[in-house]
C-alpha positions as CSV (number, residue, x, y, z in Angstrom):
1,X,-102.8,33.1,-74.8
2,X,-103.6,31.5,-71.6
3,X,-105.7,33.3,-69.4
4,X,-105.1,33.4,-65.6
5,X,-107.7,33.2,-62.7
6,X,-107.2,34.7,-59.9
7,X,-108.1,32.5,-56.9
8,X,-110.5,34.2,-53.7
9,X,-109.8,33.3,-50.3
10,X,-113.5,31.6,-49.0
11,X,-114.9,34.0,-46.1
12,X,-115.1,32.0,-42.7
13,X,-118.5,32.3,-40.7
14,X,-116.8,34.8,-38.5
15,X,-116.3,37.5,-41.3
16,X,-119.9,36.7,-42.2
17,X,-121.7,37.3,-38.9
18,X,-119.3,40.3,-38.8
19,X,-121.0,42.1,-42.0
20,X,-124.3,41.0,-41.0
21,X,-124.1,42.7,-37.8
22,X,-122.2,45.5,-39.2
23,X,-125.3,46.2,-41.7
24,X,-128.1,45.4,-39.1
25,X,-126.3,48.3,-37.4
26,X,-126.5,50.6,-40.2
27,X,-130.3,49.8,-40.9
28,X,-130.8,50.0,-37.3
29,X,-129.4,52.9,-36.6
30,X,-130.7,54.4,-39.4
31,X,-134.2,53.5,-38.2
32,X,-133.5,55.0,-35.0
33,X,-132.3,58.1,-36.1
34,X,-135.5,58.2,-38.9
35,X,-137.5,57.7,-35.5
36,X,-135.9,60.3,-33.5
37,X,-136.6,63.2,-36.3
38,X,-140.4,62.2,-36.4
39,X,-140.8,62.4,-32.7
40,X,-138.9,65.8,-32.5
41,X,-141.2,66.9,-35.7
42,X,-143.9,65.3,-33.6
43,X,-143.2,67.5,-30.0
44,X,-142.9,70.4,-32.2
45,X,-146.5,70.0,-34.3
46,X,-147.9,69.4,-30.7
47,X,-146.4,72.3,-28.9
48,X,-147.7,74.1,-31.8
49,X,-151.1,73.0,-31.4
50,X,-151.4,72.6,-27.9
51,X,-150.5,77.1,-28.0
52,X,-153.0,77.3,-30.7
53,X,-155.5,75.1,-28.7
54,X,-154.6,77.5,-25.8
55,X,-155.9,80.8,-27.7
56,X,-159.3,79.3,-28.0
57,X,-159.8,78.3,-24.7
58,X,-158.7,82.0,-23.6
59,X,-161.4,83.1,-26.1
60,X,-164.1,80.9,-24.5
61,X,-162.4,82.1,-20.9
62,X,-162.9,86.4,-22.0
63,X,-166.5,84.8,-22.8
64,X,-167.5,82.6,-19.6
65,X,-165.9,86.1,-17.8
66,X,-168.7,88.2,-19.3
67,X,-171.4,86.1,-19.4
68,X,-171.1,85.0,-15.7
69,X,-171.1,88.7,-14.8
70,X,-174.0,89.6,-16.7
71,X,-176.1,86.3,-15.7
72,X,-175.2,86.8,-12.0
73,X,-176.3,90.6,-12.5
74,X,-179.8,89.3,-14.0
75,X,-180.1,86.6,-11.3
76,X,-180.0,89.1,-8.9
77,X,-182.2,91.8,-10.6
78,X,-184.8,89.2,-10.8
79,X,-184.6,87.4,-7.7
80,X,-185.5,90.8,-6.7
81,X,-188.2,91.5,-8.7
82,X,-190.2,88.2,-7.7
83,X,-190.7,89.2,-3.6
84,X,-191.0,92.9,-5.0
85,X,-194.0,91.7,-7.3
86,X,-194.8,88.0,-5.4
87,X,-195.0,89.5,-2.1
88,X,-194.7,93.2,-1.8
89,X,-198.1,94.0,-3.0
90,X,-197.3,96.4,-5.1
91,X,-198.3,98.1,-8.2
92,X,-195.2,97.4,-10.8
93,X,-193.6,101.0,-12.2
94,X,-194.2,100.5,-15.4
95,X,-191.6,103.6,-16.4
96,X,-188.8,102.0,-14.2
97,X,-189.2,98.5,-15.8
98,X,-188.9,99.8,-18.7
99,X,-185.3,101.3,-17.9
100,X,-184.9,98.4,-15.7
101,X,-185.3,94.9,-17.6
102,X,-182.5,93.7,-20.0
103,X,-183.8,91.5,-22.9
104,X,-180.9,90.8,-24.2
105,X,-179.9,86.6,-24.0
106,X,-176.3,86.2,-23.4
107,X,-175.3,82.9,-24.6
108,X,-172.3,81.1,-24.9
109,X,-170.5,80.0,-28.5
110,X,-168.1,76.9,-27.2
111,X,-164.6,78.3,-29.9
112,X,-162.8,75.0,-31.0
113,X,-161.5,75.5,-34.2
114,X,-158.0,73.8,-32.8
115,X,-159.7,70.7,-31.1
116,X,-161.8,70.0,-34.4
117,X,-158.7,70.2,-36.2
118,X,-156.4,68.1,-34.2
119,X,-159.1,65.4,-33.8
120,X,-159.9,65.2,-37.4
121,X,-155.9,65.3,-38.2
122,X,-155.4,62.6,-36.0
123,X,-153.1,65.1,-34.2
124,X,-154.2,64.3,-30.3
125,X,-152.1,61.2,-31.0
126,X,-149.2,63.9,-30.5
127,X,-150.4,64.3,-27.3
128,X,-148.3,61.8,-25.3
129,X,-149.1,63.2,-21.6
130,X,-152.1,61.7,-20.6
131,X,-153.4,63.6,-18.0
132,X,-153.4,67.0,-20.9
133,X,-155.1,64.7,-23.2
134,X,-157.8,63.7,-21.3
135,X,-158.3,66.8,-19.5
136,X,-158.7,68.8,-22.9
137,X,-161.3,65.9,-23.5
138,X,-163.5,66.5,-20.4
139,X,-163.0,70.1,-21.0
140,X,-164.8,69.6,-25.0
141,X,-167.2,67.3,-23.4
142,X,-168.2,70.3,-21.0
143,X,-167.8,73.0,-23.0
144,X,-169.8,71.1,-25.9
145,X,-172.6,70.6,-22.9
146,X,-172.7,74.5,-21.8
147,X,-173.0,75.6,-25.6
148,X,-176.2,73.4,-25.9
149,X,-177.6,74.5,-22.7
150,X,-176.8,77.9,-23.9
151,X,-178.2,78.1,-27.2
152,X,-181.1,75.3,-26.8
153,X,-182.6,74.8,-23.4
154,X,-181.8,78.8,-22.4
155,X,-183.3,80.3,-25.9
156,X,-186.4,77.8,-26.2
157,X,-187.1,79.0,-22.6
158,X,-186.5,82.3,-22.8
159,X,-188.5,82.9,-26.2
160,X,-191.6,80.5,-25.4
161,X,-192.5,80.9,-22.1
162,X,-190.9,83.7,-20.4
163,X,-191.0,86.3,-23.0
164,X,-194.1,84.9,-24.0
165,X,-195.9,85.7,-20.7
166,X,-194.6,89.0,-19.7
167,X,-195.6,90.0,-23.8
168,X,-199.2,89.0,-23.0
169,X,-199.2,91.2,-19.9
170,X,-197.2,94.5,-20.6
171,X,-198.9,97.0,-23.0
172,X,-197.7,97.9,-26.0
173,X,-196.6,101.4,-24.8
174,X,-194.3,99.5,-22.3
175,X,-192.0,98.6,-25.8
176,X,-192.0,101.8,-27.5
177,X,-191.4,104.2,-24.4
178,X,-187.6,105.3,-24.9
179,X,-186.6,107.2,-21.3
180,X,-185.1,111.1,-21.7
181,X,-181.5,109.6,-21.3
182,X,-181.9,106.7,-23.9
183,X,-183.2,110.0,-26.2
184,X,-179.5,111.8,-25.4
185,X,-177.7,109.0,-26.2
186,X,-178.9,108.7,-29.5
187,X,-176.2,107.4,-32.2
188,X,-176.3,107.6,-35.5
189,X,-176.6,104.0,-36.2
190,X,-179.6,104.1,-34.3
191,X,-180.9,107.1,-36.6
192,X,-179.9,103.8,-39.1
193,X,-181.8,101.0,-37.6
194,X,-184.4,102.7,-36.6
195,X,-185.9,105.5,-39.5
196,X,-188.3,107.2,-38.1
197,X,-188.7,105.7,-34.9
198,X,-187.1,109.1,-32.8
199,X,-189.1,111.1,-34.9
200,X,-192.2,109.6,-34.2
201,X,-191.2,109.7,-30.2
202,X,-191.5,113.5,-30.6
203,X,-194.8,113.4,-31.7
204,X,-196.3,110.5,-29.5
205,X,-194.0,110.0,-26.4
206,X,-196.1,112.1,-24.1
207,X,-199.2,109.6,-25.0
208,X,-196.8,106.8,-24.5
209,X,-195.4,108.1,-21.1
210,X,-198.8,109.0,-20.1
211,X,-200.5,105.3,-21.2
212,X,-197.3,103.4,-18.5
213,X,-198.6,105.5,-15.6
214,X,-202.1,104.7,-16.0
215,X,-201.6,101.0,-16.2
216,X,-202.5,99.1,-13.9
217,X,-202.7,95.4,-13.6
218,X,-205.0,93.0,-11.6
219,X,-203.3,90.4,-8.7
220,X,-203.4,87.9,-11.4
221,X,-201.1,89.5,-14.1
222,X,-198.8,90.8,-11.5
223,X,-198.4,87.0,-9.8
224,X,-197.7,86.0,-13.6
225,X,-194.9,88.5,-14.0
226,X,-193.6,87.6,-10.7
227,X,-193.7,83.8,-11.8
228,X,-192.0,84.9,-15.3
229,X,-189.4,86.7,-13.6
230,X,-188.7,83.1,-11.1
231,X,-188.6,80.8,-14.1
232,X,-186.2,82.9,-15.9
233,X,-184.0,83.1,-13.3
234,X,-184.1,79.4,-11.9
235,X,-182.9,78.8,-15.7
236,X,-179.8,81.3,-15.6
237,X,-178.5,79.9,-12.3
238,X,-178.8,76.4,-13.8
239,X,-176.4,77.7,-16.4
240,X,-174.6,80.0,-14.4
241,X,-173.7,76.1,-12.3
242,X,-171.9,75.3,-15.9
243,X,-170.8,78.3,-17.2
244,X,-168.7,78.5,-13.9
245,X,-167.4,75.2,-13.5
246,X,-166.3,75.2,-16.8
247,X,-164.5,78.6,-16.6
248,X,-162.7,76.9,-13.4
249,X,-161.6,74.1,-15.0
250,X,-160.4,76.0,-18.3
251,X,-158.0,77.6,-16.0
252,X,-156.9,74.9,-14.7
253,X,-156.3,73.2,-18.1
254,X,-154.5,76.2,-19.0
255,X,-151.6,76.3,-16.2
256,X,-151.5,72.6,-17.2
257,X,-151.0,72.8,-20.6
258,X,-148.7,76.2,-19.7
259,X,-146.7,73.9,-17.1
260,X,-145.2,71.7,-19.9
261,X,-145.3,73.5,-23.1
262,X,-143.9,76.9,-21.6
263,X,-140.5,77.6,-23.1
């Protein structure tokens, strides 16, 4: 049985480049279209982000709000209590001071649980505007600065040298004297914190009361105090010079950020 071949017509270079560029096409397009759904992915992670990133800036914004307020107030108070004790020549009220002073610190905590992410990630690559990018950056760098000012150079100061001097100089009745409208606004997580304490008042607060009018301190102590209440404040308006350029330039990161991610 013979068996018959059946004879192929040999392409011509024409049909050749034509499938060539027919399948470059296909790979090309392919690869373009692969491209186009990682960038969109891309936009969207960022836009994401960038919203998330957004949050904790408004949290370190509610923050620098408070904190200025309160450091301005202090500033003030003892601005005014350095010519009252530096200069006025006056015997210090030891019962208004102590309704007066506020120990409390008020620091500030820098939130950037977002920015940590997106930098370890690799995610500020998403970032393709370059003016967000490297305003968020100065923005860290800043906000990183005010924390440490904040919780290092503000603390060490306030714990070793000004609470340390105006310790050594007020008496001990100074800290236990609670004043009659401190006693009616007793809670009962200060009952809590504090067994005993209001109890004890009762007995002892007339003692106390009586020990802050009878003390009196020499020209010395009262030129310390003055010089305690300077120091601390020259510190809080050094911060206050951060705290408040960084809570103007976290707004104006914001309406950035808000400008091209708002939709």
């Amino acid at each position: 049985m013979e068996v018959h071949h059946h004879s192929h017509k040999p392409k011509n270079w024409k049909e050749y480049i034509t499938e060539f560029l027919m399948l470059f096409a296909a790979v090309s397009m392919g690869f373009i279209a692969e491209n186009i759904r990682e960038k969109h992915i891309e936009d969207e992670r960022a836009e994401e982000l960038m919203h998330a990133f957004i949050n904790d800036v408004q949290e370190n914004q509610k923050q620098l709000d408070s904190l200025i307020i309160n450091n301005q107030r202090l500033s003030y108070y003892y601005d005014s209590m350095v010519y009252e004790n530096g200069f006025g020549k006056r015997q210090i009220d030891l019962i208004k001071l102590s309704d007066d002073l506020d120990f409390k610190m008020y620091r500030f905590i820098n939130k950037k649980t977002i920015f940590e992410q997106m930098k370890s990630s690799g995610a500020l690559r998403y970032i393709q505007d370059k003016e967000i990018l490297k305003s968020m950056l100065r923005y860290e760098e800043n906000a990183d600065y005010a924390e440490r000012r904040s919780m290092d150079n503000e603390t060490d100061q306030y714990n070793n040298k000004f609470r340390a001097t105006i310790d050594e100089i007020l008496p001990l009745s100074f800290y236990k004297y609670i004043s009659e409208s401190n006693l009616k606004t007793i809670t009962k997580m200060d009952s809590l914190v504090n067994p005993g304490r209001y109890e004890n008042y009762k007995i002892y607060g007339a003692e106390i009361k009586k020990d802050l009018e009878n003390t009196k301190f020499s020209k010395e102590q009262v030129n310390d105090l003055a010089k305690a209440w300077h120091f601390r404040r020259e510190r809080l308006v050094f911060g206050l010079r951060y705290q408040i350029q960084l809570n103007q330039q976290g707004k104006e990161l914001i309406t950035l950020i808000e400008k091209k991610y708002s939709h």
